[in-house]
Structure formats: structure tokens, C-alpha cells
VOBA-1610 file (N, C-alpha, C; in pm, whole numbers, padded with zeros to 5 digits, always signed):
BEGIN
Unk+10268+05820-01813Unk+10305+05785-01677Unk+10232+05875-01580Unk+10168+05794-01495Unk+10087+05882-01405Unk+10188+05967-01282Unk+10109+06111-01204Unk+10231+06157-01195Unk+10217+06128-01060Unk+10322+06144-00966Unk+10340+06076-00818Unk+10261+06157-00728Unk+10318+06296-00742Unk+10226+06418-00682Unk+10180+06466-00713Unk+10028+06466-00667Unk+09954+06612-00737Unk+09938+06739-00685Unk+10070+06755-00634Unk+10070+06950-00579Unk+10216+06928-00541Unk+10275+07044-00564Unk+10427+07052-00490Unk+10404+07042-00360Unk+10329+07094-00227Unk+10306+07034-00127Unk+10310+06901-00121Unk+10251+06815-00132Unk+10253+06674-00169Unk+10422+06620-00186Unk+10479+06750-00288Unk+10619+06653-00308Unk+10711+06699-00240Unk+10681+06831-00174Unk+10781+06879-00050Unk+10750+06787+00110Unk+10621+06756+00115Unk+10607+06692+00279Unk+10506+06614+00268Unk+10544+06489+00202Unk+10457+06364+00228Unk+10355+06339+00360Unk+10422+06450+00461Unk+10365+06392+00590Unk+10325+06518+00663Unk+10260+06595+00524Unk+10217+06768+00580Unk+10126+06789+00656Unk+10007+06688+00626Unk+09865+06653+00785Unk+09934+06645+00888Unk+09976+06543+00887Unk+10067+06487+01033Unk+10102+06642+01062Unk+10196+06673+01039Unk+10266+06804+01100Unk+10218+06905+01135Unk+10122+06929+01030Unk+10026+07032+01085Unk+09921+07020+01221Unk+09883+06878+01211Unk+09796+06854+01284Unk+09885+06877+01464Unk+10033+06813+01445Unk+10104+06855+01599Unk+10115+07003+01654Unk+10154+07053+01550Unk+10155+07201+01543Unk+10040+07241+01582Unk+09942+07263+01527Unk+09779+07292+01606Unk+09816+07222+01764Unk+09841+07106+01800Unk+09780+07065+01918Unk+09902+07129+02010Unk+10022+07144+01957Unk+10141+07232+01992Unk+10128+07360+02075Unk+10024+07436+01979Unk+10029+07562+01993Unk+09902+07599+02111Unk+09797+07459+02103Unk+09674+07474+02221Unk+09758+07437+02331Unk+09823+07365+02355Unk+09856+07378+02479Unk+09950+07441+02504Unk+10055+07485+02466Unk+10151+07614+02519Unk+10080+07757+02540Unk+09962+07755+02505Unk+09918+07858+02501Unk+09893+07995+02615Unk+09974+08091+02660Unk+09972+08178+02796Unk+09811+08219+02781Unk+09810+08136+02965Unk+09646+08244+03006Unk+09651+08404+02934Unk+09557+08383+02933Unk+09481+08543+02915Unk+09497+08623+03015Unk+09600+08802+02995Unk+09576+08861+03108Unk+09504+08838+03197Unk+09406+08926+03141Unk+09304+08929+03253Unk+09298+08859+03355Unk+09273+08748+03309Unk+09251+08609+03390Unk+09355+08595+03483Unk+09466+08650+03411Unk+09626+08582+03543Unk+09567+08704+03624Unk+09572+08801+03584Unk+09548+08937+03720Unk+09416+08901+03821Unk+09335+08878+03783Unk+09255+08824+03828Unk+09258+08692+03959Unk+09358+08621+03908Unk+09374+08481+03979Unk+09471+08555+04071Unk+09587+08626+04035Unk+09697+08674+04169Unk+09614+08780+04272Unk+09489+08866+04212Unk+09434+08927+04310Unk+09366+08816+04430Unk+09306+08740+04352Unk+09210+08648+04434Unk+09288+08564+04542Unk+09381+08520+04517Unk+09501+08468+04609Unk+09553+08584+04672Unk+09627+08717+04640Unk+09666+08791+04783Unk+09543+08820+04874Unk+09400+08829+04851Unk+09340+08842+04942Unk+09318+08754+05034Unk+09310+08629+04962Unk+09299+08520+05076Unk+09361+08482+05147Unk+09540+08558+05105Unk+09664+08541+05227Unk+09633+08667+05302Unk+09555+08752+05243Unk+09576+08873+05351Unk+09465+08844+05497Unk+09319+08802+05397Unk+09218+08786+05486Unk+09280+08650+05595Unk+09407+08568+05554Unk+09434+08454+05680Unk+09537+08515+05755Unk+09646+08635+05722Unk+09683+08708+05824Unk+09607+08772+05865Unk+09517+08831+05887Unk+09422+08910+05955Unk+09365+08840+06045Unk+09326+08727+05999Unk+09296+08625+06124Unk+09367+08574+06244Unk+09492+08528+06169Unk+09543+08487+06256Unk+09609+08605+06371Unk+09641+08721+06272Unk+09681+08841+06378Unk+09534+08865+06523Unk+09433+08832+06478Unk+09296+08914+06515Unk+09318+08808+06611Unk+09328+08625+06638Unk+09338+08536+06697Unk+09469+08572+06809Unk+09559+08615+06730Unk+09637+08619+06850Unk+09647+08736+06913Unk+09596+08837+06889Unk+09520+08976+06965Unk+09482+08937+07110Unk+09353+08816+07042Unk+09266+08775+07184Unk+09363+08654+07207Unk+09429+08596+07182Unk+09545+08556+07271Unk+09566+08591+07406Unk+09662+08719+07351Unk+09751+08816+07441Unk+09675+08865+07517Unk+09529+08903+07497Unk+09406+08987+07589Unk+09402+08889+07712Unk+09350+08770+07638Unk+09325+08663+07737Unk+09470+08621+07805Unk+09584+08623+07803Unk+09662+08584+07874Unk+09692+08742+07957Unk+09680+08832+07943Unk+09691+08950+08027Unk+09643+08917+08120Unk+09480+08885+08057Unk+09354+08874+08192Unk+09378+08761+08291Unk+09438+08652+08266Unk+09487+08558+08312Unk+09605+08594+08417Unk+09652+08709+08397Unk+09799+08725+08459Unk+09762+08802+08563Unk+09657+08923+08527Unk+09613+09002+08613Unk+09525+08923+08740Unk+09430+08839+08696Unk+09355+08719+08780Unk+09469+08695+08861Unk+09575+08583+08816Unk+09698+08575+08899Unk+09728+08660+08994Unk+09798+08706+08974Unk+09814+08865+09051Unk+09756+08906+09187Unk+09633+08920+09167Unk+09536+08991+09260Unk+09486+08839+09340Unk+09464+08702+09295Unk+09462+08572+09383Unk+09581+08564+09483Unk+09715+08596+09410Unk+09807+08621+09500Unk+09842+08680+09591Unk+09817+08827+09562Unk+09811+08922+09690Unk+09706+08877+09780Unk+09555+08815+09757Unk+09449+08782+09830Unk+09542+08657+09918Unk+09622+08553+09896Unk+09652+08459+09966Unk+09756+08543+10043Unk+09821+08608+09979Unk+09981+08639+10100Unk+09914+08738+10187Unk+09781+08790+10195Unk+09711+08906+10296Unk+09692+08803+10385Unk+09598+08712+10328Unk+09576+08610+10416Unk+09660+08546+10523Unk+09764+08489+10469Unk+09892+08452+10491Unk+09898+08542+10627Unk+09990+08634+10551Unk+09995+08741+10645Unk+09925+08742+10782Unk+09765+08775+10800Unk+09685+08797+10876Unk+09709+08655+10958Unk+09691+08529+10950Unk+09706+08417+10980Unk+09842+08381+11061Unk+09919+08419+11007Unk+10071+08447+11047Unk+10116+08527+11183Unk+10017+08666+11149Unk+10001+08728+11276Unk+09908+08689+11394Unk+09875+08630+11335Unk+09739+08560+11489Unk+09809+08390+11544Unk+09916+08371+11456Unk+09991+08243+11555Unk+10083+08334+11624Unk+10123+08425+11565Unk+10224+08491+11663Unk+10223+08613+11762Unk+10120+08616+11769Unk+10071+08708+11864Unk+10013+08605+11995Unk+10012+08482+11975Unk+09945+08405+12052Unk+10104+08340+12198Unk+10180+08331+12094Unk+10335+08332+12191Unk+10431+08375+12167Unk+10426+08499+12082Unk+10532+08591+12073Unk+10647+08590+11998Unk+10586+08416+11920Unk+10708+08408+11863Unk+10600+08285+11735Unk+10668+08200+11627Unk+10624+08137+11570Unk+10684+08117+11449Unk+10751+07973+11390Unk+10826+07990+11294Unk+10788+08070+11125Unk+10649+08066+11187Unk+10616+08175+11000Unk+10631+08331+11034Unk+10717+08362+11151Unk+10723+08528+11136Unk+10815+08542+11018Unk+10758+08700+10977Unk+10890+08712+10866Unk+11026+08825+10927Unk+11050+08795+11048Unk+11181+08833+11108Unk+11263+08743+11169Unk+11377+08765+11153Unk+11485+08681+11189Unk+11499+08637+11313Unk+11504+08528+11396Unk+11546+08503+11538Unk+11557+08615+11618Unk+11490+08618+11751Unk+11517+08700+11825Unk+11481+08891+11819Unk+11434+08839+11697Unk+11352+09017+11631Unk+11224+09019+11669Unk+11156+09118+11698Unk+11016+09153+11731Unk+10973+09186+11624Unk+10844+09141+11586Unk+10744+09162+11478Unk+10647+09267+11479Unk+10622+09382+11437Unk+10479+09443+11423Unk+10488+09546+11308Unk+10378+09505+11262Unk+10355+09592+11124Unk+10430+09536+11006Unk+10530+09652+10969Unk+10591+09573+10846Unk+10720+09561+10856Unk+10781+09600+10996Unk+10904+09594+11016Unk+10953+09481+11162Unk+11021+09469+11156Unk+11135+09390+11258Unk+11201+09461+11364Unk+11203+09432+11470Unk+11261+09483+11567Unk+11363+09420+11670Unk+11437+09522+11704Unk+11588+09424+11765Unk+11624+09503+11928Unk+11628+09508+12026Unk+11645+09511+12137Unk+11732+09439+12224Unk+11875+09525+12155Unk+12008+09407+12191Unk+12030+09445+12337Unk+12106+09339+12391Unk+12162+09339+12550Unk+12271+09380+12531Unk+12330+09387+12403Unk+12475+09491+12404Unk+12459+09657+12436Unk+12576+09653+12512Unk+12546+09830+12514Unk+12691+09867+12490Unk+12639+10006+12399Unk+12720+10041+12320Unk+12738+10182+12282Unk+12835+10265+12264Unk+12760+10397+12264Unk+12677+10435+12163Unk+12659+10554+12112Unk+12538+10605+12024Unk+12605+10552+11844Unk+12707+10575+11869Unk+12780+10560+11748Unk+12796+10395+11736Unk+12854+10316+11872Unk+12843+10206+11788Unk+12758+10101+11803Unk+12614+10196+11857Unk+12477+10103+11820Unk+12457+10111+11668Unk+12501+10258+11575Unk+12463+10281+11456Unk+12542+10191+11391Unk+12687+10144+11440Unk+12778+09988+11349Unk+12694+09918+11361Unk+12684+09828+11527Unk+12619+09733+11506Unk+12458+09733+11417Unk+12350+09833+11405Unk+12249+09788+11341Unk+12291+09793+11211Unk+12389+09855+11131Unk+12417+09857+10982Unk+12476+09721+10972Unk+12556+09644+11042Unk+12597+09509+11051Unk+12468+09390+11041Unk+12378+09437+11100Unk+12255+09365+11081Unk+12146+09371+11022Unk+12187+09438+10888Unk+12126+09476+10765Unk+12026+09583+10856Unk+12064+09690+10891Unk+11942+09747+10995Unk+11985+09896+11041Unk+11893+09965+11063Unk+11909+10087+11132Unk+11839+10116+11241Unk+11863+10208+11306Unk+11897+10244+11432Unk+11735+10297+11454Unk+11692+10252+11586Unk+11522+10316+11604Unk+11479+10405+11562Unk+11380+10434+11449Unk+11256+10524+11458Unk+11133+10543+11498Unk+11128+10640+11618Unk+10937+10635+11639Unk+10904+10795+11575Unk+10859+10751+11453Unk+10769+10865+11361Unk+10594+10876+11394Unk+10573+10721+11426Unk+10396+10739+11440Unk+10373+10716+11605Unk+10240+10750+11622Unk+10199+10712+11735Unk+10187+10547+11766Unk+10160+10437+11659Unk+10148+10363+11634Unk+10280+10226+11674Unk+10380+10325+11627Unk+10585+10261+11715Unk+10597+10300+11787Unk+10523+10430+11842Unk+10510+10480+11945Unk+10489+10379+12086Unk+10347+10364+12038Unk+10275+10259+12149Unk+10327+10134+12140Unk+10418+10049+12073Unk+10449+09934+12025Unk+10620+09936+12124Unk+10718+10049+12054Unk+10860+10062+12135Unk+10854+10084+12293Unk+10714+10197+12324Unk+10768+10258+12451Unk+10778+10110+12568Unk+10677+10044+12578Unk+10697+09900+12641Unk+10796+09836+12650Unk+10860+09839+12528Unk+11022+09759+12549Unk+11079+09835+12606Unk+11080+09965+12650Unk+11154+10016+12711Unk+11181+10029+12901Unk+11073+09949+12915Unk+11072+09883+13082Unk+11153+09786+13135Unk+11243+09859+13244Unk+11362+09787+13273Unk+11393+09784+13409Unk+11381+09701+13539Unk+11388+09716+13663Unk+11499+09780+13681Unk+11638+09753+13565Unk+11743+09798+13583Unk+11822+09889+13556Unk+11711+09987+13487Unk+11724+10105+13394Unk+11814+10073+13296Unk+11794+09987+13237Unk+11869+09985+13062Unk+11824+10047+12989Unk+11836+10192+12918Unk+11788+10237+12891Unk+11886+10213+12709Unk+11797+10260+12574Unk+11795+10229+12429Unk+11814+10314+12364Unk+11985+10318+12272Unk+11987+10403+12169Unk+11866+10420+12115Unk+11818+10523+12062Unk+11705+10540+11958Unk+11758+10637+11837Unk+11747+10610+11687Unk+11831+10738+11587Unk+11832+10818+11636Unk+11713+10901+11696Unk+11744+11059+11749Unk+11863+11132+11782Unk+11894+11235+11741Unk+12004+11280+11762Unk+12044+11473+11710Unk+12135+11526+11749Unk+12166+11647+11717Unk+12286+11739+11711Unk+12257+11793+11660Unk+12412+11847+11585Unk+12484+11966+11712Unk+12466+11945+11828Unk+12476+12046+11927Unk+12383+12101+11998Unk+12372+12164+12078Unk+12291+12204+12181Unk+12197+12339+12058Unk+12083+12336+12122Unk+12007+12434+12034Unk+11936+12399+11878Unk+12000+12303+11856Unk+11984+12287+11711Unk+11863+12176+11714Unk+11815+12187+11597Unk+11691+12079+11554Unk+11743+11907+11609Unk+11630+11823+11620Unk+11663+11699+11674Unk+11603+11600+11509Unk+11703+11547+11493Unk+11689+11422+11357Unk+11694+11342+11363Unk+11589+11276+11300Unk+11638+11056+11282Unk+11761+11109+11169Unk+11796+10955+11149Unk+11926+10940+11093Unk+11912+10948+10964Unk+11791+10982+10910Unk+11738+10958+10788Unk+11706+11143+10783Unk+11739+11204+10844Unk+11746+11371+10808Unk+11589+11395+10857Unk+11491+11330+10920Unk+11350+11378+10910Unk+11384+11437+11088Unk+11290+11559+11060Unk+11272+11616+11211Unk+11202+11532+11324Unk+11262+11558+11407Unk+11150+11497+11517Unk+10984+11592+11585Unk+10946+11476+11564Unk+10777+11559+11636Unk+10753+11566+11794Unk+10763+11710+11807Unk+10739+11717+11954Unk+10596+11688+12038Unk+10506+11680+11937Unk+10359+11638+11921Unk+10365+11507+11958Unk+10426+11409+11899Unk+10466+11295+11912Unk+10499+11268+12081Unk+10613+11283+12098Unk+10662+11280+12230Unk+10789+11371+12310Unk+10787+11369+12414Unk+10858+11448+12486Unk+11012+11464+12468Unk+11123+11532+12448Unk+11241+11498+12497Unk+11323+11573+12650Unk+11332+11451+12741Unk+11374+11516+12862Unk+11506+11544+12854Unk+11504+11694+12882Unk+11666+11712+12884Unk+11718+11744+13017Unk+11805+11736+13071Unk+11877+11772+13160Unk+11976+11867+13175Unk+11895+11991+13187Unk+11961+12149+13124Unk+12087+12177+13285Unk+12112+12124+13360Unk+12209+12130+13466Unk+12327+12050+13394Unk+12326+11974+13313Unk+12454+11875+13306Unk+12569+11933+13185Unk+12673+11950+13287Unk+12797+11993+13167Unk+12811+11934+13078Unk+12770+11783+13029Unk+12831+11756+12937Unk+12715+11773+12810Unk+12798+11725+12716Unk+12651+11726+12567Unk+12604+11619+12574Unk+12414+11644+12603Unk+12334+11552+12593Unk+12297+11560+12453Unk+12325+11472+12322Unk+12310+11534+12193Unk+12197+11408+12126Unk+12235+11292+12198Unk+12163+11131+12160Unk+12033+11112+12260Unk+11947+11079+12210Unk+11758+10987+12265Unk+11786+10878+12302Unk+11779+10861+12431Unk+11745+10739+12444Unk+11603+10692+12520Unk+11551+10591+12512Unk+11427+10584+12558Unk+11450+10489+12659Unk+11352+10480+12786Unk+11341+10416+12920Unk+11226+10432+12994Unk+11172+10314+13001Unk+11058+10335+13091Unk+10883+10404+13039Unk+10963+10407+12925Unk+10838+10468+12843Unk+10863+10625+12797Unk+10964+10660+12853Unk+10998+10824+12846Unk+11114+10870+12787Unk+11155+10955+12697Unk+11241+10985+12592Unk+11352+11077+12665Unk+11501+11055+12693Unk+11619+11114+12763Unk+11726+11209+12651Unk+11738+11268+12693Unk+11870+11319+12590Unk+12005+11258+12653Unk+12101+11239+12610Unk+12234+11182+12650Unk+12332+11226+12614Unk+12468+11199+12668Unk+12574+11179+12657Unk+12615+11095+12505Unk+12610+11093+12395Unk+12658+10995+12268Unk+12732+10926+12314Unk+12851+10967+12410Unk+12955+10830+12441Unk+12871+10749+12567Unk+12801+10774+12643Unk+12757+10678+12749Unk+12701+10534+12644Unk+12759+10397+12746Unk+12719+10286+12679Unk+12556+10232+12750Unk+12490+10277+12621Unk+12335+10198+12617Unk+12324+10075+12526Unk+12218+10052+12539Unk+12203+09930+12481Unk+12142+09983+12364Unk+12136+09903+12276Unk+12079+09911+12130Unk+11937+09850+12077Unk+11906+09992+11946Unk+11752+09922+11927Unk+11769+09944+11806Unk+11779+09855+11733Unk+11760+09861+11597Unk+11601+09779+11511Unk+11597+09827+11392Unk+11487+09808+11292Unk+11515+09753+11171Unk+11426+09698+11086Unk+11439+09670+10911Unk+11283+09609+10915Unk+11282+09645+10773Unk+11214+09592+10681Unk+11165+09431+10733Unk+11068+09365+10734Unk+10999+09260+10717Unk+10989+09205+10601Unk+11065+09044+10602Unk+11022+09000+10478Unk+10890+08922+10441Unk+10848+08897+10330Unk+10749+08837+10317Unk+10713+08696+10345Unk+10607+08678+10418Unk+10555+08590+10498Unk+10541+08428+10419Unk+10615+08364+10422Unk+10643+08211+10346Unk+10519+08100+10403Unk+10435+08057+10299Unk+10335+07999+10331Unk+10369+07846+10357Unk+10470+07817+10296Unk+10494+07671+10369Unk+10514+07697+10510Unk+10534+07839+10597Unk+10620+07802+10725Unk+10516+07852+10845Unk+10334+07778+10754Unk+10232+07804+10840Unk+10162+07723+10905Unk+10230+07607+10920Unk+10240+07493+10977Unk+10218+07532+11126Unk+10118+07439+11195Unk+10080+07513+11323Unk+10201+07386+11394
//
């Protein structure tokens, strides 16, 4: 009798090619890359995320440069129009004394950078200083020659109304102060006193162009100041 198998292989796994042969193709493809090769491939990829943050950081660098430069451009176009403004503003209103693009409130005088107020109330020294704090405002300063030449004019009055001005002093003898603690300049202008009169002349008032010492309680009229606001270009409408 011929025999069935010729090898115990044969009679353990009829189908031992087959198996072997999956196993081989098993083992090629599960097979893990080669170090090297993986280290290799993760270097080559973090550089190319590093070299595209670098870019994009380096891109938005000159971004931010260029929008600075853009802001600064801004900026300096702006101040060039509101000078303008400005200058333009002052030449309608210098023409009648008045003009809706001043940047002071009704009835305020304009020059330079401040506002000016020359009330028909009279009031004493003390409560010209209410009323100008009531009107976001304080009480006259002439520091330059410049308010100098600009106030003394308002101070012409057929009827002698003569104008609180801050000036003021702490008693006879003593230094003369705006309200703001700065000395007064005698360089500047005169103060007439009236060294015969019993009472305390301690308050400035100005008239006629010429600087008085006073009485604080006598009722004068009031001169107050502020700040100028900035000149609104819609309101340059001739």
C-alpha cells in the first residue's frame, strides 16, 4: 500500500505552502520603518512647520510695521487738516467777529487757544470767581504780552465798567497772584494803586487799558477764560 505522506510535515499540514506563503506576505507588510528613516522623516517635517512659522511670524512683523506706518501717515494728515481747519476758521472769524466754526461757546471771544467771556454782570471779586467756575472757567489771566494786547481793548468803557481780572493779594505789602499761585510781572504791566484810600485795595481790575487795585467787595463786572475746543470741520460752511 502506497503511503499517503511522504514526510510528517505533509501529515501534520496538508496546507503548509499556503501558510507559509501568508506568513511571509504577513510579516512584509507589518513590517516597522527603519529607525533611521522614522527620525529622519519627523526631523524633515518639524522643520518645515518651523520654517512656515517663521514665515508667517516674519509676514506678520511687516504687517504690524506697515500698519504702524499707516497710523503714523494718519496722524500727521490729521493734524495737517485740523491746522488747516483751524487757520481757515480763524480768517472767517476774524472777518465778523463771530462765525459758527469758532471753537467757543456763544458770546465768548476767540484768540489763540482760549475763549474769552466779558460778562455785563457785576459782581464782586469773589463772586466773579463763582460765576467763571460755573462756566467751566476761570477768572482772567494776562501772563503774556500777547493777552496783554488782545484783553487791554476790552477794557474800553465810556462808562467806566471796569473787569475782575485773577489778580489778587493776600494784604497790603505782600506779592500779587493769579489764582493759579503764579506771580505777577511787573515788566508786563503796571498796577495802579491808590496809596490814600482806607480801605484794602487787594483785587486787579482792568479799565481803559490800565490795571487798578480794588476794593474785593466793590461790584465789577467779570472776565473770565477756558480752554478752546477743537475746531469741527463740518461747521466750515461759509
Amino acid at each position: 500500500m502506497q503511503a499517503k505522506y511522504s514526510s510528517t510535515r505533509d501529515m501534520l499540514d496538508p496546507d503548509w505552502d499556503t501558510t507559509m506563503s501568508l506568513h511571509s506576505y504577513t510579516s512584509a507588510t507589518t513590517r516597522r520603518p527603519e529607525p533611521g528613516h522614522s527620525v529622519f522623516q519627523f526631523y524633515q517635517l518639524s522643520n518645515t512647520q518651523q520654517d512656515s512659522i517663521s514665515q508667517k511670524e516674519e509676514r506678520l512683523g511687516n504687517l504690524s510695521r506697515q500698519l504702524q506706518s499707516l497710523q503714523a501717515r494718519n496722524r500727521k494728515l490729521t493734524e495737517m487738516l485740523q491746522h488747516v481747519a483751524e487757520k481757515l476758521c480763524w480768517e472767517l472769524y476774524n472777518k465778523t467777529g463771530e462765525h459758527r466754526c469758532s471753537p467757543c461757546p456763544d458770546t465768548w471771544k476767540w484768540h489763540g487757544d482760549k475763549c474769552y467771556q466779558f460778562s455785563k454782570e457785576s459782581k464782586s471779586w469773589q463772586g466773579c470767581e463763582y460765576l467763571c467756575i460755573a462756566a467751566n472757567s476761570t477768572m482772567l489771566k494776562i501772563n503774556t504780552a500777547e493777552v496783554l494786547e488782545f484783553v487791554m481793548p476790552q477794557s474800553f468803557s465810556e462808562f467806566f465798567y471796569s473787569y475782575w481780572t485773577g489778580l489778587s493779594r493776600n494784604g497790603s505789602g505782600k506779592a500779587w497772584l493769579w489764582l493759579d499761585g503764579v506771580p505777577h510781572s511787573s515788566e508786563l504791566f503796571e498796577i495802579i494803586i491808590d496809596l490814600n484810600s482806607l480801605r484794602n485795595r487787594d483785587c486787579v481790575t482792568i479799565l481803559n487799558g490800565k490795571a487798578f487795585s480794588k476794593d474785593c467787595k466793590e461790584l465789577r463786572r467779570c472776565a473770565c477764560e477756558r480752554m478752546a475746543t477743537v475746531v469741527e470741520l463740518e461747521r466750515l460752511q461759509l
